[in-house]
N, C-alpha and C positions, 0 to 999 in steps of 0.2 A: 478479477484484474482491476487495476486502478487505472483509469484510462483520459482523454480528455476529450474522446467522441463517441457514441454508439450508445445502445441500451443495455449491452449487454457489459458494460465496465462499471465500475463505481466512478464518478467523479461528482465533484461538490454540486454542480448541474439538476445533477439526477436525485441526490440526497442529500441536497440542502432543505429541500421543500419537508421532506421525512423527516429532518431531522430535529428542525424548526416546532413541528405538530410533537414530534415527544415532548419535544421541551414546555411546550404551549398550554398540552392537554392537563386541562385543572392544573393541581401544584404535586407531583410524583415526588414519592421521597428520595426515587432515585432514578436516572436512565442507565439501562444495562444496552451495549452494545454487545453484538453477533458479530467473531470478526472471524471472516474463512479466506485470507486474502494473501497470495506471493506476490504483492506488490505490482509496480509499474511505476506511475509517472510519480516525481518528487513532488513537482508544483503542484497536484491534485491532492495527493495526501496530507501537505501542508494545507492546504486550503479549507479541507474536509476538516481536518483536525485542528484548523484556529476555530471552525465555525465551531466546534463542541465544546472548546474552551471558555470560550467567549461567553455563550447560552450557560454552560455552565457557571459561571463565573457570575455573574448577572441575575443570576435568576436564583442564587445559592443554593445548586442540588447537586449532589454528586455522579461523578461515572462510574460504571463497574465495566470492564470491558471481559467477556467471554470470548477464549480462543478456541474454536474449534480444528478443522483439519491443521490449520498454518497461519501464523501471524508473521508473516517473515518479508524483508524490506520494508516497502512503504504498508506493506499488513501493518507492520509492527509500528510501523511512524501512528496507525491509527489508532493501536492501543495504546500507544505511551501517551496518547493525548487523554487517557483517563486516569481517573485517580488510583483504581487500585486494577489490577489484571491477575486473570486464574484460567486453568487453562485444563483439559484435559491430558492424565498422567502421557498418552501418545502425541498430544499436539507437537507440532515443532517452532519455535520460537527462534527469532533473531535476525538471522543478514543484515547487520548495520553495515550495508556499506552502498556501494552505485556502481551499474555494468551501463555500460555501451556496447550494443552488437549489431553488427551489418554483414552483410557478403561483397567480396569482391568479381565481379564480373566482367574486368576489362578483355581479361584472357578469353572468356568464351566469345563476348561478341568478336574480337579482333580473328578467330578462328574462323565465324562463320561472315566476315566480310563486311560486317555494323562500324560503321566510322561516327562516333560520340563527337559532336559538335557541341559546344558551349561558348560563350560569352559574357564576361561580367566587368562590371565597372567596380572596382575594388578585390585585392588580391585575393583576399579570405573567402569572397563569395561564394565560392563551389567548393569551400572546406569539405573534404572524406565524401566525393562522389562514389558512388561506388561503382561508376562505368569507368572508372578511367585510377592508374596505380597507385598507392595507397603516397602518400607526401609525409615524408616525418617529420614534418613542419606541421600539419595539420593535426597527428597524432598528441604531437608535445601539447597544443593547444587543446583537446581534448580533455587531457590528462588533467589540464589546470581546471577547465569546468568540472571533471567530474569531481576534483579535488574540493572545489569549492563547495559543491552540493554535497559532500560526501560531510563536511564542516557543519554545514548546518542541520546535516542527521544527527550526529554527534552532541551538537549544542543541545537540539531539540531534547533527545533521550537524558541528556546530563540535566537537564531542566526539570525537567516529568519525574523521572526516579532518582531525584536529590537526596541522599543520603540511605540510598539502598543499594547500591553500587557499590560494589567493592571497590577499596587502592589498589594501586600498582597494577591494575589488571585490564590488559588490552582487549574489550570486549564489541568493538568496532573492525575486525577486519574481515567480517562479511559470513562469520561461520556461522553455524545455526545449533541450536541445541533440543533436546525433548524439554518438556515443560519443569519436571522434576530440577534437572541441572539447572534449568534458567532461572527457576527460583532461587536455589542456593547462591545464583550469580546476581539476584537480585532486579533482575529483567521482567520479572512477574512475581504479585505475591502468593502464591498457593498454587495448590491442586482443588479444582472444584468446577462443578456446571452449574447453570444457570439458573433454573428451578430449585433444584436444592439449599441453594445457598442463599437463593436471596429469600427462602420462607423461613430459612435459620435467621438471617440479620432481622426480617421485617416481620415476620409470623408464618402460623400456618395460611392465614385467611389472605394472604398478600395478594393483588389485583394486577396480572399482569397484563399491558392494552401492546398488543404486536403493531410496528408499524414499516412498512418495506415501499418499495417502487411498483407501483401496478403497469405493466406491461400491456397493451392492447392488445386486439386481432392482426391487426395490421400489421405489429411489429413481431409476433411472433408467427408469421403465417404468410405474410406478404412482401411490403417494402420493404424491413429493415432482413429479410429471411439470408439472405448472400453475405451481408456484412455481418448479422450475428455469427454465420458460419463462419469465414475467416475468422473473427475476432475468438471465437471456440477453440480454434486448432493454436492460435497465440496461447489461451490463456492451458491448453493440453501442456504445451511446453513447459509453460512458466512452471505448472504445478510437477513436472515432471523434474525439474531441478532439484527438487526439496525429497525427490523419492516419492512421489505423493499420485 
């Protein structure tokens, strides 16, 4: 999951410091990313994905990005920040688009006798509480943000796969595809895994240096033990979207 707190999400926090060292480490001819991700926050995978741009760009090496299970929403915002993308013939590729989801709950507390007190100075403030019934005023406004961010996935992928993209073809409304189709649609280029492919581009003797987030004791045993769990049962869902 793409996230903006915890250990157990990606966000730029966590894998900026990683990703900085691949780029660092001597001069590689190339960095391959690992992308197993159903997405999450916008602002995170933008962020993730300027910093690989950037180092890229700078430093003159290319990206290969490798889809494993699922590159799909902000997964996918992360590999279109690479140069070329290949995927396994089962991965599932796409969701261009952006969800908002909440529960409403005014109905149960009012059943069992909960009175929702709130006060705000400015009307918007307690936009889409979800104690108290849902305001189509509040919705409409939703709508316009997700529309907005929905624009700059769009821009983003029209950017990255400039002129691999098919005309006339509405490839933004959130559907997802196996890798095979996504290629033909120009969303990735190939069918291929990571080892093999990059000792075809660069040799048999090609030097691969792994680089990830080292997790402590602590965080997987201790203090972070309650919030990794909840953040697990989030990220069950997410992958459970995709059939995954």
């Amino acid at each position: 999951m793409i996230g903006s707190q915890g250990r157990a999400v990606l966000n730029d926090a966590t894998m900026g410091p990683v990703i900085e060292r691949a780029f660092a480490k001597g001069k590689p001819a190339a960095v391959a990313l690992e992308i197993n991700s159903p997405g999450g926050s916008p602002v995170q995978s933008s962020l993730i994905g300027a910093r690989i741009r950037r180092l890229s760009e700078e430093k003159n090496i290319p990206v290969i990005a490798f889809v494993e299970d699922v590159a799909a929403s902000g997964g996918y915002w992360l590999a279109a920040a690479a140069d070329e993308i290949y995927a396994d013939p089962s991965s599932v590729v796409g969701s261009i688009g952006v969800i908002s989801a909440s529960f409403g709950v005014h109905e149960f507390i009012r059943e069992h006798g909960v009175e929702r007190r709130v006060y705000t100075a400015g009307q918007s403030k307690s936009m889409l509480d979800p104690f108290r019934p849902e305001n189509p005023e509040d919705v409409a406004r939703l709508k316009v943000l997700l529309e907005d961010i929905h624009e700059n996935f769009i821009g983003h992928v029209k950017t990255r796969r400039a002129g691999k993209l098919p005309e006339g073809q509405d490839l933004f409304t959130g559907e997802i595809w196996l890798a095979k189709r996504a290629a033909e649609l120009g969303l990735i280029d190939g069918i291929g895994h990571l080892k093999p492919l990059l000792k075809e581009r660069f040799g048999e003797k090609v030097k691969l240096r792994r680089y990830g987030v080292k997790r402590g004791l602590l965080s997987r045993f201790g203090v972070q033990m309650v919030q990794d769990a909840v953040q697990g049962i989030e990220e069950r869902a997410a992958y459970a979207r995709f059939g995954l």
